[in-house]
N, C-alpha and C positions, 0 to 999 in steps of 0.2 A: 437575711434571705437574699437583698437584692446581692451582696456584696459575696455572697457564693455563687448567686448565678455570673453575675460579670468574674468571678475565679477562673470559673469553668469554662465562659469562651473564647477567655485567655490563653486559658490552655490548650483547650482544642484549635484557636489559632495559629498555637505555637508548635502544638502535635500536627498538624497538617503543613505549615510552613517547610517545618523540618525535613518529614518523612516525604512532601509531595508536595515539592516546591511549584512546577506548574500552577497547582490548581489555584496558586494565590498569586502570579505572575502574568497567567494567561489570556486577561484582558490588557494587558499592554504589550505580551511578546511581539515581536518585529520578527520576519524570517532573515536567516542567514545573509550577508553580505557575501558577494561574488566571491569574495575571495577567503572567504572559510570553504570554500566549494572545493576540488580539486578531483575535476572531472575525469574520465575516463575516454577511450576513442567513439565516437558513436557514427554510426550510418543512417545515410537516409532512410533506405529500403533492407529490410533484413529479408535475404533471396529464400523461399520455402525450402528446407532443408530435403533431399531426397533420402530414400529408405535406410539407405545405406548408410549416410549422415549421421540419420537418428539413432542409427543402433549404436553408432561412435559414442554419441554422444550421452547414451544410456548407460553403456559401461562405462563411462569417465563420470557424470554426475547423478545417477539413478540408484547409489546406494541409498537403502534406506526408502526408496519414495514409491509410493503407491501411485501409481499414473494413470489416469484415465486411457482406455485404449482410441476412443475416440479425438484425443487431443494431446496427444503424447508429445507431434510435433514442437509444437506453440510451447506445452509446458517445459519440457527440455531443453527447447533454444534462451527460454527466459533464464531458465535455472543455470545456464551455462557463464549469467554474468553475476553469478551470486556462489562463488567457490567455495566458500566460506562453510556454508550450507551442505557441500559435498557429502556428509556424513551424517546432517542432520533430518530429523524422522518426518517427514510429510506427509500424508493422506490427501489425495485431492479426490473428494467424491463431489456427485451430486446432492442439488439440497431445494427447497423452494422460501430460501430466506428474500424475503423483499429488497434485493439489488442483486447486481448483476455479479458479484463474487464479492469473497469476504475468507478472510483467515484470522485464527484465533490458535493460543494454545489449549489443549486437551487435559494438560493438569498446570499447575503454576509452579511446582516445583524441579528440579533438575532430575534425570535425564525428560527434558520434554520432551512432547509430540504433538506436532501441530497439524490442522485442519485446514485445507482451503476447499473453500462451497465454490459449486460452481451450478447458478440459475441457469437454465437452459429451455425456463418452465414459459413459452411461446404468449401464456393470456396474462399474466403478471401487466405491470406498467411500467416496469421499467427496462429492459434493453438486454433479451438471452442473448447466450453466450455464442448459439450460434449463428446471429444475427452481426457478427464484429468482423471486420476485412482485419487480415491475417498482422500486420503491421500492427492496426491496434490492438490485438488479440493479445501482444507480444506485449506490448503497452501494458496492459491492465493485469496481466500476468506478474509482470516484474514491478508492481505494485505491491500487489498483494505480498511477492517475495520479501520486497521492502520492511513493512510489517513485521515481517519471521526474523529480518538483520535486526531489527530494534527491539522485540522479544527478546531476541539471546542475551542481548547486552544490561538486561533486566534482572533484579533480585527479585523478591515478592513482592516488596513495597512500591518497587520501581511497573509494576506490572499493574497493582491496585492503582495507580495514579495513571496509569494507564485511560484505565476505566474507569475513573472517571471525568478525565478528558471527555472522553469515546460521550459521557452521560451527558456532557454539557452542549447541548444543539450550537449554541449561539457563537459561545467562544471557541470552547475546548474543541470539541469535535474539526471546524476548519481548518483551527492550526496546526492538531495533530497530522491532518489527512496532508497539507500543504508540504510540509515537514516530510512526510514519507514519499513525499512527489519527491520532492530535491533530494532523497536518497535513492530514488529511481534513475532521477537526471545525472546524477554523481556518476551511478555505475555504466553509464554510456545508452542506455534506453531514452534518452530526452525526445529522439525524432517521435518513436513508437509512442513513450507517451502523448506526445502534443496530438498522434493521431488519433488516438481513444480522447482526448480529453473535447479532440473540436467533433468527434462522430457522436461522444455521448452528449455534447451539450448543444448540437445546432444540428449537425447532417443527417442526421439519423432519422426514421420517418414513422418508428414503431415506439418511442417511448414517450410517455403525456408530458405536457408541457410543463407541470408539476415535480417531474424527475430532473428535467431536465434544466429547470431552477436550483432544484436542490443539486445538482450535481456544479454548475456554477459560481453556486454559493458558499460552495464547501473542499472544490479540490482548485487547483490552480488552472487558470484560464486557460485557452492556448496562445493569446498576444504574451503572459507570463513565461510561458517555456520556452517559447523564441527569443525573448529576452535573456534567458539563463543559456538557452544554446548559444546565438551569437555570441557571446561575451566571449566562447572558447575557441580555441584554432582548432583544437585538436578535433571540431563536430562538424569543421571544413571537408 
Protein backbone atom coordinates (compact mmCIF):
# COMPACT_ATOMS: atom_id res chain seq x y z
CA UNK A 1 0.00 0.00 0.00
CA UNK A 2 2.70 2.32 1.05
CA UNK A 3 4.73 1.59 -2.17
CA UNK A 4 1.46 2.60 -4.38
CA UNK A 5 0.98 5.44 -2.64
CA UNK A 6 4.61 6.87 -3.09
CA UNK A 7 3.75 5.44 -7.14
CA UNK A 8 1.27 7.73 -7.31
CA UNK A 9 3.09 10.92 -6.13
CA UNK A 10 5.62 10.19 -8.27
CA UNK A 11 3.61 10.37 -10.77
CA UNK A 12 1.57 13.10 -10.17
CA UNK A 13 4.90 14.98 -9.59
CA UNK A 14 5.91 14.03 -12.88
CA UNK A 15 2.40 14.84 -14.41
CA UNK A 16 2.48 18.28 -13.01
CA UNK A 17 6.32 18.91 -13.71
CA UNK A 18 5.65 18.04 -17.24
CA UNK A 19 2.36 19.65 -18.01
CA UNK A 20 2.87 22.77 -15.54
CA UNK A 21 6.29 23.26 -15.10
CA UNK A 22 5.66 26.77 -13.02
CA UNK A 23 3.82 25.16 -10.43
CA UNK A 24 7.06 23.11 -9.23
CA UNK A 25 9.60 26.07 -10.13
CA UNK A 26 7.78 28.91 -8.85
CA UNK A 27 9.34 29.25 -5.46
CA UNK A 28 12.69 29.85 -6.78
CA UNK A 29 11.67 31.67 -10.28
CA UNK A 30 13.75 35.05 -10.46
CA UNK A 31 12.09 37.66 -12.93
CA UNK A 32 13.64 38.39 -16.33
CA UNK A 33 17.09 39.99 -16.56
CA UNK A 34 17.23 43.50 -18.38
CA UNK A 35 18.22 42.17 -21.19
CA UNK A 36 15.64 39.43 -22.17
CA UNK A 37 13.48 42.73 -22.13
CA UNK A 38 13.36 44.65 -25.44
CA UNK A 39 11.50 47.42 -24.76
CA UNK A 40 9.28 49.55 -26.75
CA UNK A 41 9.22 53.71 -27.09
CA UNK A 42 7.44 54.95 -23.88
CA UNK A 43 6.28 58.48 -22.67
CA UNK A 44 5.95 60.24 -19.60
CA UNK A 45 2.55 61.65 -19.96
CA UNK A 46 0.10 59.96 -22.42
CA UNK A 47 -1.91 63.48 -23.70
CA UNK A 48 -6.00 62.66 -23.22
CA UNK A 49 -6.81 61.75 -26.76
CA UNK A 50 -9.75 64.23 -28.22
CA UNK A 51 -12.97 62.86 -29.94
CA UNK A 52 -11.73 62.76 -32.94
CA UNK A 53 -8.61 60.62 -31.85
CA UNK A 54 -10.68 58.22 -30.47
CA UNK A 55 -12.86 57.40 -33.23
CA UNK A 56 -9.27 56.84 -35.29
CA UNK A 57 -8.47 55.02 -33.07
CA UNK A 58 -11.60 52.64 -32.87
CA UNK A 59 -11.67 51.92 -36.30
CA UNK A 60 -7.97 50.86 -36.37
CA UNK A 61 -8.30 48.72 -32.95
CA UNK A 62 -12.08 48.26 -31.84
CA UNK A 63 -12.71 45.16 -34.10
CA UNK A 64 -14.15 42.82 -32.08
CA UNK A 65 -14.19 44.77 -28.63
CA UNK A 66 -17.09 45.64 -26.55
CA UNK A 67 -16.12 49.20 -24.91
CA UNK A 68 -17.49 50.69 -22.31
CA UNK A 69 -18.97 54.12 -23.39
CA UNK A 70 -17.88 55.61 -20.40
CA UNK A 71 -14.29 54.73 -20.82
CA UNK A 72 -13.64 54.13 -24.29
CA UNK A 73 -10.89 56.81 -24.24
CA UNK A 74 -8.33 55.15 -21.68
CA UNK A 75 -9.43 51.65 -22.99
CA UNK A 76 -8.58 52.29 -26.77
CA UNK A 77 -5.38 54.29 -26.19
CA UNK A 78 -4.15 51.13 -23.91
CA UNK A 79 -5.31 48.73 -26.63
CA UNK A 80 -3.45 50.83 -29.13
CA UNK A 81 -0.13 49.27 -27.82
CA UNK A 82 -1.28 45.67 -27.91
CA UNK A 83 -1.89 45.18 -32.01
CA UNK A 84 -1.72 41.89 -31.75
CA UNK A 85 -5.14 41.80 -30.07
CA UNK A 86 -6.53 43.96 -33.21
CA UNK A 87 -8.81 41.07 -33.92
CA UNK A 88 -9.13 39.50 -30.84
CA UNK A 89 -12.80 39.35 -28.93
CA UNK A 90 -12.88 41.54 -25.73
CA UNK A 91 -15.82 42.36 -23.52
CA UNK A 92 -15.12 44.95 -21.10
CA UNK A 93 -18.26 45.25 -18.75
CA UNK A 94 -18.82 46.15 -15.34
CA UNK A 95 -18.55 43.86 -12.34
CA UNK A 96 -18.34 44.02 -8.40
CA UNK A 97 -15.20 41.56 -8.19
CA UNK A 98 -13.10 42.50 -5.02
CA UNK A 99 -10.25 44.64 -7.05
CA UNK A 100 -10.02 47.23 -9.09
CA UNK A 101 -10.07 45.26 -12.67
CA UNK A 102 -9.46 41.72 -13.63
CA UNK A 103 -9.52 39.75 -17.01
CA UNK A 104 -9.94 36.32 -17.71
CA UNK A 105 -11.00 34.01 -20.75
CA UNK A 106 -14.80 33.09 -21.22
CA UNK A 107 -14.02 29.56 -22.46
CA UNK A 108 -10.44 27.89 -22.51
CA UNK A 109 -10.68 26.69 -25.88
CA UNK A 110 -9.82 28.50 -29.30
CA UNK A 111 -11.70 30.97 -30.98
CA UNK A 112 -11.70 32.68 -27.30
CA UNK A 113 -13.33 35.58 -25.78
CA UNK A 114 -12.13 37.28 -23.13
CA UNK A 115 -13.66 39.49 -20.21
CA UNK A 116 -12.20 42.51 -18.60
CA UNK A 117 -14.31 43.54 -15.05
CA UNK A 118 -14.09 46.86 -14.47
CA UNK A 119 -15.00 47.80 -10.30
CA UNK A 120 -16.34 51.23 -10.40
CA UNK A 121 -18.38 49.85 -7.13
CA UNK A 122 -17.32 53.48 -4.82
CA UNK A 123 -17.99 51.25 -1.05
CA UNK A 124 -15.78 48.23 -2.04
CA UNK A 125 -11.99 48.62 -0.37
CA UNK A 126 -10.26 48.57 -2.70
CA UNK A 127 -9.58 51.61 -5.41
CA UNK A 128 -12.82 52.15 -8.42
CA UNK A 129 -12.15 52.63 -11.46
CA UNK A 130 -13.28 55.95 -11.37
CA UNK A 131 -11.25 57.19 -8.68
CA UNK A 132 -7.59 56.50 -11.00
CA UNK A 133 -5.85 60.04 -12.77
CA UNK A 134 -6.06 59.22 -16.51
CA UNK A 135 -2.12 58.23 -16.82
CA UNK A 136 -2.68 55.41 -14.34
CA UNK A 137 -5.94 54.51 -15.68
CA UNK A 138 -3.78 53.81 -18.93
CA UNK A 139 -1.54 51.84 -16.61
CA UNK A 140 -3.92 49.38 -15.17
CA UNK A 141 -5.46 48.99 -18.50
CA UNK A 142 -2.61 47.77 -20.38
CA UNK A 143 -2.17 45.32 -17.58
CA UNK A 144 -4.98 43.77 -17.71
CA UNK A 145 -4.34 43.72 -21.69
CA UNK A 146 -1.09 42.08 -20.75
CA UNK A 147 -2.85 39.18 -19.32
CA UNK A 148 -5.09 38.72 -22.83
CA UNK A 149 -0.93 38.57 -24.71
CA UNK A 150 -0.15 35.65 -22.39
CA UNK A 151 -3.71 33.86 -22.63
CA UNK A 152 -3.26 33.76 -26.36
CA UNK A 153 0.10 32.34 -26.30
CA UNK A 154 -1.58 29.49 -24.11
CA UNK A 155 -2.93 25.74 -24.97
CA UNK A 156 -5.19 24.44 -22.26
CA UNK A 157 -2.77 23.09 -20.16
CA UNK A 158 -0.85 26.21 -20.41
CA UNK A 159 -3.89 28.17 -19.19
CA UNK A 160 -4.77 25.43 -16.26
CA UNK A 161 -1.18 26.35 -14.88
CA UNK A 162 -2.36 29.37 -15.16
CA UNK A 163 -4.67 29.03 -12.54
CA UNK A 164 -3.14 27.65 -10.44
CA UNK A 165 -0.43 30.20 -10.19
CA UNK A 166 -3.45 32.81 -9.91
CA UNK A 167 -4.36 29.86 -6.63
CA UNK A 168 -1.23 30.10 -5.05
CA UNK A 169 -1.38 33.63 -2.77
CA UNK A 170 2.16 33.28 -1.64
CA UNK A 171 4.31 32.26 -4.45
CA UNK A 172 2.37 31.82 -7.63
CA UNK A 173 0.02 34.62 -7.64
CA UNK A 174 3.23 37.49 -7.20
CA UNK A 175 5.20 36.11 -9.89
CA UNK A 176 2.65 35.61 -12.25
CA UNK A 177 1.30 39.43 -11.69
CA UNK A 178 5.20 40.78 -11.78
CA UNK A 179 5.65 38.78 -14.89
CA UNK A 180 2.67 40.56 -16.74
CA UNK A 181 3.98 43.99 -15.21
CA UNK A 182 7.33 43.41 -17.49
CA UNK A 183 4.96 42.56 -20.38
CA UNK A 184 3.26 45.86 -19.83
CA UNK A 185 6.80 47.77 -19.45
CA UNK A 186 8.05 45.80 -22.63
CA UNK A 187 5.09 47.29 -24.67
CA UNK A 188 6.10 50.98 -23.72
CA UNK A 189 3.39 51.55 -20.88
CA UNK A 190 6.35 51.48 -17.98
CA UNK A 191 5.60 55.53 -17.12
CA UNK A 192 1.57 54.72 -16.78
CA UNK A 193 2.39 51.65 -15.09
CA UNK A 194 4.78 53.09 -12.34
CA UNK A 195 1.75 55.63 -12.09
CA UNK A 196 -1.07 53.05 -11.11
CA UNK A 197 1.27 51.07 -9.22
CA UNK A 198 2.71 54.31 -6.71
CA UNK A 199 -1.36 55.64 -6.71
CA UNK A 200 -2.72 52.04 -5.78
CA UNK A 201 0.01 51.36 -3.22
CA UNK A 202 0.72 54.91 -1.33
CA UNK A 203 -1.28 58.06 -2.94
CA UNK A 204 -4.28 57.06 -3.05
CA UNK A 205 -6.71 58.12 0.04
CA UNK A 206 -9.83 55.65 -0.71
CA UNK A 207 -8.38 52.24 -0.46
CA UNK A 208 -7.65 50.29 3.32
CA UNK A 209 -4.50 49.86 4.04
CA UNK A 210 -4.97 46.05 3.73
CA UNK A 211 -5.44 46.49 -0.25
CA UNK A 212 -2.89 48.43 -0.24
CA UNK A 213 -0.45 45.75 1.24
CA UNK A 214 -1.73 43.46 -0.93
CA UNK A 215 -1.13 45.25 -3.86
CA UNK A 216 2.63 45.85 -2.75
CA UNK A 217 3.02 42.47 -2.04
CA UNK A 218 1.94 41.18 -5.22
CA UNK A 219 2.64 43.43 -8.25
CA UNK A 220 5.86 45.37 -8.70
CA UNK A 221 6.85 48.37 -6.63
CA UNK A 222 7.37 51.69 -8.27
CA UNK A 223 11.32 52.16 -7.04
CA UNK A 224 11.02 48.31 -9.44
CA UNK A 225 9.71 50.00 -12.64
CA UNK A 226 11.99 52.89 -12.56
CA UNK A 227 14.61 50.58 -12.38
CA UNK A 228 13.29 48.67 -15.64
CA UNK A 229 12.45 52.10 -17.21
CA UNK A 230 16.00 53.68 -16.70
CA UNK A 231 17.83 50.87 -17.92
CA UNK A 232 16.31 52.03 -21.56
CA UNK A 233 17.06 55.03 -23.82
CA UNK A 234 14.53 54.59 -25.65
CA UNK A 235 11.91 55.63 -22.18
CA UNK A 236 14.34 59.06 -22.42
Amino acid sequence: MKKATLFLALLLSFVLSYFFPSCVTRKVAILPAYEQICSSIGRRYLPRPSQKQVDSLVMIYGENKELLDDYTDILITALSYYPELKSTHIIFEYSNEKTTMASRPSRFLFPRTYRVLINKNKNFDGIPFDSIPWNAAVGIVGHELAHIVDYEGLNLFGLIDRLLLYADKRYGKPYFEKSIDLITINRGLGWQLYDWAKYAMYDNNVASEEYKEFKRRTYLNPDIIISYINHYSKYH
